[in-house]
C-alpha positions in Angstrom: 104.8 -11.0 106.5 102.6 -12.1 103.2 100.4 -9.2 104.0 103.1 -6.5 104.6 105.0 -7.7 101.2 101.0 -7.5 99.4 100.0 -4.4 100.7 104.1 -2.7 99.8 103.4 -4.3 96.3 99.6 -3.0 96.2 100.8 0.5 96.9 103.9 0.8 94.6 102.1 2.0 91.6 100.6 4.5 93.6 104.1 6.2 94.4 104.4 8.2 91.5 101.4 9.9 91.3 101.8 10.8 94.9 105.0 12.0 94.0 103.8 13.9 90.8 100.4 15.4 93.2 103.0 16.8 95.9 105.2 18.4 93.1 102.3 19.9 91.8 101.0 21.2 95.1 104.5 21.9 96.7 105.3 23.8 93.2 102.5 26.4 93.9 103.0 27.6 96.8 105.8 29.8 97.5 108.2 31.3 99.9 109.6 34.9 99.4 106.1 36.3 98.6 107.1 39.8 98.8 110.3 39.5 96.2 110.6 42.6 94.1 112.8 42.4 91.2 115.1 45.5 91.6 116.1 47.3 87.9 119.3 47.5 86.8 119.0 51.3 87.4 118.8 51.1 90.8 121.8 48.8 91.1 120.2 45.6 90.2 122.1 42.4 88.5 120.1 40.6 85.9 120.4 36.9 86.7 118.7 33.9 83.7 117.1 31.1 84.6 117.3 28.9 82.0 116.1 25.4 81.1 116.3 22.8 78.2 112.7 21.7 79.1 114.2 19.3 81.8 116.9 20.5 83.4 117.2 24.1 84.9 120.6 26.1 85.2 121.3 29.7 87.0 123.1 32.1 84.1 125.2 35.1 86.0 127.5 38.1 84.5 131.0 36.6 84.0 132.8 39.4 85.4 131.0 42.0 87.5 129.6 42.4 89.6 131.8 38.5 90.5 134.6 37.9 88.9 134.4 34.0 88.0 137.0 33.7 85.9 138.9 33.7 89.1 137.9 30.1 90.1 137.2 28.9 86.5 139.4 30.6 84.1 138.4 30.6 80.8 141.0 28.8 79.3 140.7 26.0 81.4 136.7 25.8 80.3 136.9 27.0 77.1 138.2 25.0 73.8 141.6 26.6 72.8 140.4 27.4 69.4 136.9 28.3 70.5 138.2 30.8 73.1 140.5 33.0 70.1 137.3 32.8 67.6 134.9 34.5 70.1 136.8 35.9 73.2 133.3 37.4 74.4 131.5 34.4 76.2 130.6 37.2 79.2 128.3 35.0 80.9 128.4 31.8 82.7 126.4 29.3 83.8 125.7 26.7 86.4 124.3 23.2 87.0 124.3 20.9 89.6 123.5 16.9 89.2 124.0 13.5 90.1 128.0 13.0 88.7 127.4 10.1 86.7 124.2 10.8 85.1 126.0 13.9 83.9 129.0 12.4 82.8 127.4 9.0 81.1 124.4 10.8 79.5 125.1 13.1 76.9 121.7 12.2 75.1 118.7 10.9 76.1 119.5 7.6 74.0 122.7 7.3 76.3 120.3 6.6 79.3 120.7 3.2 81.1 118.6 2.0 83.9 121.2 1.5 86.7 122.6 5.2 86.0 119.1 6.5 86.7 118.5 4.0 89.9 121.6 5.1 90.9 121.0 8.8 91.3 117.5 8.4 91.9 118.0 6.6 95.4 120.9 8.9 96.1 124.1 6.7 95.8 126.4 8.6 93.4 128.1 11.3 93.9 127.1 15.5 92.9 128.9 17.2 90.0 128.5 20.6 88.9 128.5 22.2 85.3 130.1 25.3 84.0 129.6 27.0 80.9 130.5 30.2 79.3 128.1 31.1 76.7 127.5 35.1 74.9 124.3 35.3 75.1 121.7 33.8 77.7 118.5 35.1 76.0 119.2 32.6 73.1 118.0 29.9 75.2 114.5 29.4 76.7 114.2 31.2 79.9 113.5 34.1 81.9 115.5 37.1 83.1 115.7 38.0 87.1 116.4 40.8 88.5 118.1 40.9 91.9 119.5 43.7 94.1 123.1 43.8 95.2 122.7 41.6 98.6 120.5 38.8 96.6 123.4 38.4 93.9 125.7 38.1 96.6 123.9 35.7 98.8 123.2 33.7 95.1 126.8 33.8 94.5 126.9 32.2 98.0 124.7 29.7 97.2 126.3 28.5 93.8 130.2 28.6 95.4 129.3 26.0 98.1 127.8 23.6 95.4 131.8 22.8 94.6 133.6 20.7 96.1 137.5 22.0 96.7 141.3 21.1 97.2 143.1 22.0 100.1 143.4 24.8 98.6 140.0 25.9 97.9 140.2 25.8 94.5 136.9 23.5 92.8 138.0 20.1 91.8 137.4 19.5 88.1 136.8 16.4 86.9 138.4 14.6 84.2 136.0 14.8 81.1 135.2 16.9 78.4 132.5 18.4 78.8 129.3 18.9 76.4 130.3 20.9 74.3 133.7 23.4 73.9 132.5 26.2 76.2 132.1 24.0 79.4 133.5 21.3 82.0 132.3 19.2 84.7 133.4 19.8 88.7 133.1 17.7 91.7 130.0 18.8 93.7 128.5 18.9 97.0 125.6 16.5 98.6 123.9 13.8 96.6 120.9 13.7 94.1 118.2 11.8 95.0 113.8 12.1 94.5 113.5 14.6 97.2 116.7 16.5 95.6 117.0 16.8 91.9 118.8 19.2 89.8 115.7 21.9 89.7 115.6 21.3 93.5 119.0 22.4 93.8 118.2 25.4 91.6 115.3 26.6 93.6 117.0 26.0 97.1 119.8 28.5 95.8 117.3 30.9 94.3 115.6 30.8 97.9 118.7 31.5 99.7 119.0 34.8 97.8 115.5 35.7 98.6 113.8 35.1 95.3 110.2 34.1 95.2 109.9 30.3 94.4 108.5 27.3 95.5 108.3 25.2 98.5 109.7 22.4 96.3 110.6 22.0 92.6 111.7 18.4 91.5 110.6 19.7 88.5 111.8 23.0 86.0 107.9 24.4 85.2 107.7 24.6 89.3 110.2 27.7 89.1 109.1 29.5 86.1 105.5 29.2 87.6 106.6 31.3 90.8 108.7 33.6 88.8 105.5 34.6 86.5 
């Protein structure tokens, strides 16, 4: 028993450069090799993927060719007195992430050990974030182009990160948000090592047929595949 607990304790720093060596490796290679972005004159939807050097998010058209004010009405997302100043937030975003760590870390200062434990070994729950914002190109990311039955199975994707009522309609949760173009929902599955936010991301880029990689823990992983 001594030797199994020496040999555990001898391999422990080990773990995360493992971990960092199969992101790496796992991050360049790629599935959907033969993804052609399709132009917006042939009936393509541009689609941003952005990031805030950390954390990736999918940024869709508001309205068409998916109407999501239907599920998330703006003025349920959007600030009162934000919403009458600029009326023209015509795209939205999405996130998905551990609940708590969302909700309990608005800065990087507000970071605690057990909150990162916690959604790390995959015992909190999933939330998702919604924001409206005007213009995606003023945040660091790229632009995707995707045909008609990509968006679609995209839009797919991102719908069945919500949880819903018994009427189908997402669950918000109680909280205000970042900022006074967004709000927090109840999501599906749980965050853990294996599946992080940018994980997420990439599995519902790969369900629409985008090229990406076999596994992104990490943001750089699908920017990489997208160049």
């Amino acid at each position: 028993m001594r030797r199994r607990l020496k040999r555990i304790v001898l391999l422990l720093p080990a773990a995360p450069a493992a971990y960092l060596l199969l992101a790496l490796a796992l991050g360049l290679l790629s599935v959907n090799r033969d993804f052609r972005p399709t132009a917006p004159a042939s009936g393509g939807v541009g689609i941003y993927l952005r990031t805030n050097g950390v954390h990736a998010e999918l940024v869709l058209p508001a309205v068409a060719p998916h109407d999501w004010r239907a599920e998330f009405p703006p003025d349920q997302v959007i600030d009162a007195e934000r919403l009458s100043a600029q009326p023209r937030l015509e795209w939205i975003a999405f996130g998905w992430g551990d609940r708590d760590f969302y909700i309990r870390t608005r800065t990087w200062r507000d970071l605690r050990p057990r909150t990162a434990a916690v959604a790390l070994l995959g015992l909190g729950r999933s939330a998702m974030h919604v924001e409206y914002l005007a213009r995606p190109q003023d945040y660091r990311g790229q632009r995707i182009d995707l045909s008609g039955v990509q968006y679609r199975a995209l839009v797919e994707a991102l719908r069945a990160g919500f949880a819903r009522d018994i009427h189908g309609r997402p669950r918000r949760i109680d909280d205000p948000g970042y900022f006074d173009t967004d709000a927090f929902y109840e999501g599906t599955g749980r965050y853990t090592i294996w599946l992080t936010c940018n994980e997420w991301i990439r599995r519902a880029l790969a369900h629409a047929g985008v090229r990406t990689a076999v596994w992104a823990p990490f943001d750089e992983a699908l920017f990489w595949q997208l160049r």
